[in-house]
ZASE-17408 format. One record per atom (N, C-alpha, C): residue in one letter; x, y, z. Coordinates in steps of 0.001 Angstrom, whole numbers, plus 500000, padded with zeros to 6 digits. Layout:
REM ZASE-17408
aXYZ...
This chain:
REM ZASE-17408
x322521849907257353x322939851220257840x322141851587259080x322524852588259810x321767852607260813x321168853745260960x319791853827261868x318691854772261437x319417855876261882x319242857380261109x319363858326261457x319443859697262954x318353858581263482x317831859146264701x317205858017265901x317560857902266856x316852856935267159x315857857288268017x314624856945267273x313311856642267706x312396855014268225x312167855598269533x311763854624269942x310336854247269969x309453855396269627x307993855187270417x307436855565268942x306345854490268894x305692854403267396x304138854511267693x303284854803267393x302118855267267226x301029854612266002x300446853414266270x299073853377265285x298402853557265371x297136854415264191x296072854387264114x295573853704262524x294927852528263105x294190851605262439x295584850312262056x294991849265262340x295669848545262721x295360846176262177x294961847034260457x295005845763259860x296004845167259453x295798844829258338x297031843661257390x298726844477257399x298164845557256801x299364846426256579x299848847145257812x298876847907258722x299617848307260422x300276846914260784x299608845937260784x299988844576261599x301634844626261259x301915844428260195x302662843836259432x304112845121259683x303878846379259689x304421846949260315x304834847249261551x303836846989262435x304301846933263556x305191845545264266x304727844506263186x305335843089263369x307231843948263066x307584844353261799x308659845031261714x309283845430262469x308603847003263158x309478847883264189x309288846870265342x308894845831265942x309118845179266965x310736844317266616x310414843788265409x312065843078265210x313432843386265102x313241844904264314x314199846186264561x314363846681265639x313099847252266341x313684848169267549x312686846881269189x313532845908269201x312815845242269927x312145845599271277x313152846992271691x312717847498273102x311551848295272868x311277849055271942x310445849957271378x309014850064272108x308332851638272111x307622851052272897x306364851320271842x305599850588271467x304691850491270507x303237850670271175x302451851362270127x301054852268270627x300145851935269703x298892851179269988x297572851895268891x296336851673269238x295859852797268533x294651853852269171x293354852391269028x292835852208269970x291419851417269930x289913852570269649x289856852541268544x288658853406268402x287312852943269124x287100851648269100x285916851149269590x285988851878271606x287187852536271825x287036853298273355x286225852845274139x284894851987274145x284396851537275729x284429850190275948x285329849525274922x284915847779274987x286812847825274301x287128845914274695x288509846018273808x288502846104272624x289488846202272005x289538846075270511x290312844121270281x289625843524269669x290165841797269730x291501841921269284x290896842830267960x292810842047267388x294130842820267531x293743844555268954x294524844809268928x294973844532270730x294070842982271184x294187842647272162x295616841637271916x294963840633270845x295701839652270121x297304839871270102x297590841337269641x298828842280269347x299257842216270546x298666842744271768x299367842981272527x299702841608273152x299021840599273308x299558839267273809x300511838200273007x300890838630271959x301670838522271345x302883839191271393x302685840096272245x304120841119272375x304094842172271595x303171842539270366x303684843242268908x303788844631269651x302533844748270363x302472845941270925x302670845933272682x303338847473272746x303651847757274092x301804848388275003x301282848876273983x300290849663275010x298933849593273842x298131849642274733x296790850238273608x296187851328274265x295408852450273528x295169853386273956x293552853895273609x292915855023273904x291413855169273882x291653856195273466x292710857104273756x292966858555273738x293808859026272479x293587859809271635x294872860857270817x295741861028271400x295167861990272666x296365862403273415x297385861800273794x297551860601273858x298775859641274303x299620859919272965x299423860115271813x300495860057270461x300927861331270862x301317862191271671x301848863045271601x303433862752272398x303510861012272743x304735860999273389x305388860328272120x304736860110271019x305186859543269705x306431859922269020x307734859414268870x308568859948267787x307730859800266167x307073858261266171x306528858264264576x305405857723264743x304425858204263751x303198858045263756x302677857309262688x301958856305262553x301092855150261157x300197855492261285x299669855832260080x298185856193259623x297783855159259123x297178853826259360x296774852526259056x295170852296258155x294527853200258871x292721853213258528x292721853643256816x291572853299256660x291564853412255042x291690854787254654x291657854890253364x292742856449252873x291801858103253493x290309857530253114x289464858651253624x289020858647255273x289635857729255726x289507857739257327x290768858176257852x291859857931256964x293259858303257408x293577860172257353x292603860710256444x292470862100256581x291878862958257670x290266862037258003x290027862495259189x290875862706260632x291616861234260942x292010860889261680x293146862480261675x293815862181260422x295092863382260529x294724864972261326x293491865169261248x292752866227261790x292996866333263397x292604865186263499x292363864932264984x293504864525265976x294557864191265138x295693863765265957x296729865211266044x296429865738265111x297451867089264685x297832867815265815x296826868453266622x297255868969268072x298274868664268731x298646866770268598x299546866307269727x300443865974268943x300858866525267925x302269865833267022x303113866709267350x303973866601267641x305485867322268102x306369867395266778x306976868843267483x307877868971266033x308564867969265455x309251867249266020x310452866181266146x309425864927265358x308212865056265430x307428863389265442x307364863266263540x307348862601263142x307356862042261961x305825861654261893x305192861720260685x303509861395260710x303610860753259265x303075859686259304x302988859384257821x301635857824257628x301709857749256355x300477857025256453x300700855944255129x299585855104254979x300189853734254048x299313853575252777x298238854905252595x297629854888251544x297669855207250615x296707854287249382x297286854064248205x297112855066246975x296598856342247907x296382857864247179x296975858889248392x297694859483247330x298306860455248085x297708862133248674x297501862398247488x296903863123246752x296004864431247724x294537863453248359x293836863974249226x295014864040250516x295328863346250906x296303863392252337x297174864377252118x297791864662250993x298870865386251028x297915867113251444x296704867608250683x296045868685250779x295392868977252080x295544868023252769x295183867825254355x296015868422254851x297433867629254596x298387868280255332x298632869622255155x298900870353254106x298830871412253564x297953872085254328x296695872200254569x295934873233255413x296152872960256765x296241872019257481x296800871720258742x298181872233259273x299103872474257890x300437873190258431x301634871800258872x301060870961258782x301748869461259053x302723869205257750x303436870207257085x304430869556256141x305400869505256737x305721870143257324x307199870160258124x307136868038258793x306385867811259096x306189866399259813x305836865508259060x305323865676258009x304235864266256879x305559863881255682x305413862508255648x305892861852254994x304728861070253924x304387861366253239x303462860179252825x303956858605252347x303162857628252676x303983856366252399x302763855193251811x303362854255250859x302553853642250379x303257852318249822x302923850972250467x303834849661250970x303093849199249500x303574848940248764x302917848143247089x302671846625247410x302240846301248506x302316844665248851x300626845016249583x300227843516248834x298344843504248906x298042842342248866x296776841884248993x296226840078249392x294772840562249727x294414839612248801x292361839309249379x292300839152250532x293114838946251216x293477838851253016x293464840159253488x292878840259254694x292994840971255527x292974841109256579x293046841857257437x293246841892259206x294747841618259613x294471841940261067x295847841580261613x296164840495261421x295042839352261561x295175838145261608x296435837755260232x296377838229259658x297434837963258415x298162838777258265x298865839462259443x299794840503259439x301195840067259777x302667839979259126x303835840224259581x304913840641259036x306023840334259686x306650841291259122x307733841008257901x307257839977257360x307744839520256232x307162839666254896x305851840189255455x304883840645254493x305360842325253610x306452842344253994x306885844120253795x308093843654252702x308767842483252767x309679841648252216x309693841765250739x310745842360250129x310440842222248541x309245843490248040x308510843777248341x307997844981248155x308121846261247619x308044846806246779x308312848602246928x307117849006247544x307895849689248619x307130850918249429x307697852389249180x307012852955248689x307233854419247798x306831855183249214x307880856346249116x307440857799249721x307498858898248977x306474859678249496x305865861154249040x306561862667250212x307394862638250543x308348863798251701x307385864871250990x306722866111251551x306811867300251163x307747867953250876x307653869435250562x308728869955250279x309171870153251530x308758870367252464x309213871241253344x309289870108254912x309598868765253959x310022867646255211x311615868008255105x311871867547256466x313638867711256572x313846866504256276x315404866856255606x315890864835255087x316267864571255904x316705864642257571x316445863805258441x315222862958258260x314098863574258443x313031862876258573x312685861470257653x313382861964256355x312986860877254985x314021860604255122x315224860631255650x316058859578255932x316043858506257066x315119858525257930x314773858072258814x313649857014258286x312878857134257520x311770856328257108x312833855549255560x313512856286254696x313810855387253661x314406854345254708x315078854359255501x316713853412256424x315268852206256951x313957852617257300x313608851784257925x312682850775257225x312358851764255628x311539850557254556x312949849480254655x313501850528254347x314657849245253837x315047848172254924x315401848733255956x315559847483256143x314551846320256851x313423847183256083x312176845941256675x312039845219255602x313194844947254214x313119844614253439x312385844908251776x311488846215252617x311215846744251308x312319847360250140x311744847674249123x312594848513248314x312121849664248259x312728850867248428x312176852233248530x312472853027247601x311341853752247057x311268854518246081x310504856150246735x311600857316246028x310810858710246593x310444858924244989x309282859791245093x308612860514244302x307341861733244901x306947862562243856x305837863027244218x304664862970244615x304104862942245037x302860862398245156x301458862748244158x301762863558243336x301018863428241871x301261862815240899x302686862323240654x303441861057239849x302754859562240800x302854859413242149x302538858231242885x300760858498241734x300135859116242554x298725858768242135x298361858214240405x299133859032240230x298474858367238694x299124857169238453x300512856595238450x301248855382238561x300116854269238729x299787854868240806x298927853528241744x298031853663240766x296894854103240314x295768854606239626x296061853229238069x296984853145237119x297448852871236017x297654851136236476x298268851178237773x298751850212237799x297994848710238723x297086849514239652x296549848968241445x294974849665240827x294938850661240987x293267851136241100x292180850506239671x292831850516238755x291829850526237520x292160849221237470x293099848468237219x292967847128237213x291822846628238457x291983846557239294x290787846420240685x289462846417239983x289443847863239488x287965848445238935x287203847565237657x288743847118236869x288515846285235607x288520844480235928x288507844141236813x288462843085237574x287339842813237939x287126843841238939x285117843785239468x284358843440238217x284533844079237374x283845844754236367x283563843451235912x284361842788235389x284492841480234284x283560840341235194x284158840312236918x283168838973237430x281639840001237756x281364840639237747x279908841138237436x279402841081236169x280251841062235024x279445840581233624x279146839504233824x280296838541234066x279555837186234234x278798836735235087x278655837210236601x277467836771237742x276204837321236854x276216838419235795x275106839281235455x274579837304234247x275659837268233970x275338836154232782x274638834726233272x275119834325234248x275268833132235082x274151832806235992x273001832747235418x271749832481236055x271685830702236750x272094829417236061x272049828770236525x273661827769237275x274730828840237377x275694828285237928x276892827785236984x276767827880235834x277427826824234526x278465827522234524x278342828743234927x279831829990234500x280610829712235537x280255829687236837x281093829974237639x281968827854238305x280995827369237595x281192825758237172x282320825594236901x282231826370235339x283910826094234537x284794826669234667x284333827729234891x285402828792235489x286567828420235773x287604828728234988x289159827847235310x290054828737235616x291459828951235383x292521829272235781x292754830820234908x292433831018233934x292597832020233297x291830833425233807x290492832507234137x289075833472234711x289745833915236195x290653833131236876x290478833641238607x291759834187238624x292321833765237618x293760834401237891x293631836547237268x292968836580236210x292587838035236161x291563838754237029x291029837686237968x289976838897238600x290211837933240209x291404837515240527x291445837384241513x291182838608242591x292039839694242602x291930840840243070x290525841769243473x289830840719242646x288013841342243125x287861841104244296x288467839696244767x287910839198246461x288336840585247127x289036841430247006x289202842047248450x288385843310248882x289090843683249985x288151844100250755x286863845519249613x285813845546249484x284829846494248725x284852847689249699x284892847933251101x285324848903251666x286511849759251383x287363849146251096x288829849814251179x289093850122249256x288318849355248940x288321849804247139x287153851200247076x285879851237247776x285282852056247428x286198853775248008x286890853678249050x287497854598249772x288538855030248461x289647854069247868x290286854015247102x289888855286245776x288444854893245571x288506855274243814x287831856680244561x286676856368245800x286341857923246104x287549858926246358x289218858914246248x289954859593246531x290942859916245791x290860859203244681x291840859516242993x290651859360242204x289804860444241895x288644860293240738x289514860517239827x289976861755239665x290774862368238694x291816860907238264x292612860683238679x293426859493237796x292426858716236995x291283858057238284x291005856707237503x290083856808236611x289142858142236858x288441858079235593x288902858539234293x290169859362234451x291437859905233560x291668858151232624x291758857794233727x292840855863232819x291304855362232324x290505855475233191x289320854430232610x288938854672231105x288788855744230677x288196856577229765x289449856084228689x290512856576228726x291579855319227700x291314853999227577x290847853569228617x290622851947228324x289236851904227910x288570852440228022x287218852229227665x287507852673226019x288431853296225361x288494853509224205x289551852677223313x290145851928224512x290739850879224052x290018849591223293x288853849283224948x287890848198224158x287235848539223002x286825849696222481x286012850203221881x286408849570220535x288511849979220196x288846850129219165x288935848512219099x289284847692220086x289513846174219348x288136845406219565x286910845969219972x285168845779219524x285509845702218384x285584847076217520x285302847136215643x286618846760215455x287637846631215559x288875845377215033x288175843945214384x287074843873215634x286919842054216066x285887842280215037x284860843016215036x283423843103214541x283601843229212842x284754843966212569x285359844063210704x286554843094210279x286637842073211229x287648841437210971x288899841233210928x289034842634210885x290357843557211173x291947842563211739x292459841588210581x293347840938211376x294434841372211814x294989842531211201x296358843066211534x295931843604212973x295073844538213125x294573845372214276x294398844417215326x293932843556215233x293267842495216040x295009841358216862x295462841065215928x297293840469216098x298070841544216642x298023842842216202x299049843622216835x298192844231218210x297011844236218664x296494844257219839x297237843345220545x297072841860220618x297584841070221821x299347840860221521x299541841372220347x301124841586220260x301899842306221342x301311843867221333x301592844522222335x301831844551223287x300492844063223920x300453843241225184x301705842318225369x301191841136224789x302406840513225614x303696840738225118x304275841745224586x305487842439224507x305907843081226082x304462843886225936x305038844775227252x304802843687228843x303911842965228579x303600842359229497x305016841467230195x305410840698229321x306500839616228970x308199840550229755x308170841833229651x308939842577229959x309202842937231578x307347842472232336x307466842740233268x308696841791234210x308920842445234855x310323841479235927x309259840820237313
């Protein structure tokens, strides 16, 4: 179908795996397009958003805010608590018409940003469900958006132009698009992305805590890397993560922590029914996943 409005001039700020990968997109869609993003480092280049531009991905790089004010749509790329600041600072130059939205994996704080800033009429919140121990541009494209749900958060008071303009363009960057609230998103990501992460770390720090002469991480086979693969990534962008949905994750943690608790004394009394219908469950619901 074809986009609602046509916008040509796109706007990043912060510009890793997931900007990359988007902007790899709107270059294949809107090939004339003229594509923007902000170099924070301002007195030296930025490498990989040199890389971008010699690659074609991008039309311009910039030092200034002020240039996003020729923006129809704007990417909030930087991690979730840098993507708030940033929203501060760009707000001046967003035009009525401009679309602002961002790719992080809490809504929550961003959305209360917008709210005192007066930016609902313009904010879309957006959040691409596609992730990798990888990061940077260097592993950015636009196939990486492929198969995906990328969920949006519209305020109330976005026009469905606007969220019709962003569902037309997940989609056809191959995502699958899903609208919801953005207090339903948080606890979901939180249930589903955040506490698993948290319960991941968790498990290869028992064992580095265990593993004094190497023997653990020796045998360590397929079962061990396949549940805590998700530890490799980035500890920056996880600590930003949980500092910005406390409320969910320590909400979910606190269930699971009373989860282990109950199949501890299952295991510790022998408890076989308790103990069988524990991993029953599981892979009931698990087995269900598509």
């Amino acid at each position: 179908m074809d986009a609602p409005k046509n916008r040509q001039h796109f706007g990043f700020i912060g510009f890793g795996l997931i900007g990359g990968s988007i902007a790899h997109s709107l270059r294949r869609l809107y090939p004339d397009a003229s594509i923007m993003a902000y170099n924070y480092y301002k007195d030296k280049p930025h490498p990989k958003l040199e890389m971008a531009s010699a690659e074609g991905v991008l039309s311009k790089v910039s030092t200034s805010l002020e240039d996003f004010a020729e923006c129809d749509v704007i990417f909030l790329c930087a991690p979730v608590l840098t993507n708030v600041s940033y929203l501060g600072q760009v707000a001046p130059y967003i035009g009525r018409d401009c679309i602002i939205t961002d790719v992080g994996s809490v809504k929550g704080n961003i959305h209360k940003a917008v709210e005192e800033l007066g930016l609902g009429h313009n904010f879309i919140g957006g959040h691409p469900m596609t992730g990798s121990e990888k990061t940077g541009y260097d592993n950015s494209g636009a196939r990486y958006l492929e198969g995906a749900y990328y969920i949006l958060t519209p305020t109330d008071k976005t026009p469905a132009e606007f969220t019709a303009w962003m569902e037309n363009f997940v989609t056809r960057s191959g995502s699958i698009c899903e609208i919801m609230d953005y207090a339903t998103h948080d606890m979901v990501a939180a249930a589903i992305s955040h506490c698993p992460h948290v319960i991941a770390a968790s498990l290869v720090n028992l064992v580095a805590s265990h593993d004094k002469d190497g023997i653990y991480k020796k045998l360590a086979a397929g079962g061990f890397k396949d549940i805590t693969r998700i530890a490799s990534s980035s500890p920056g962008m996880w600590h930003n993560i949980c500092m910005a949905n406390p409320e969910c994750i320590t909400m979910l943690l606190d269930e699971y922590i009373n989860i282990l608790k109950d199949i501890k004394d299952a295991v510790t009394s022998g408890d076989d029914n308790a103990v069988m219908e524990f991993f029953g469950n599981a892979k009931q619901y698990r087995d269900s996943l598509q």
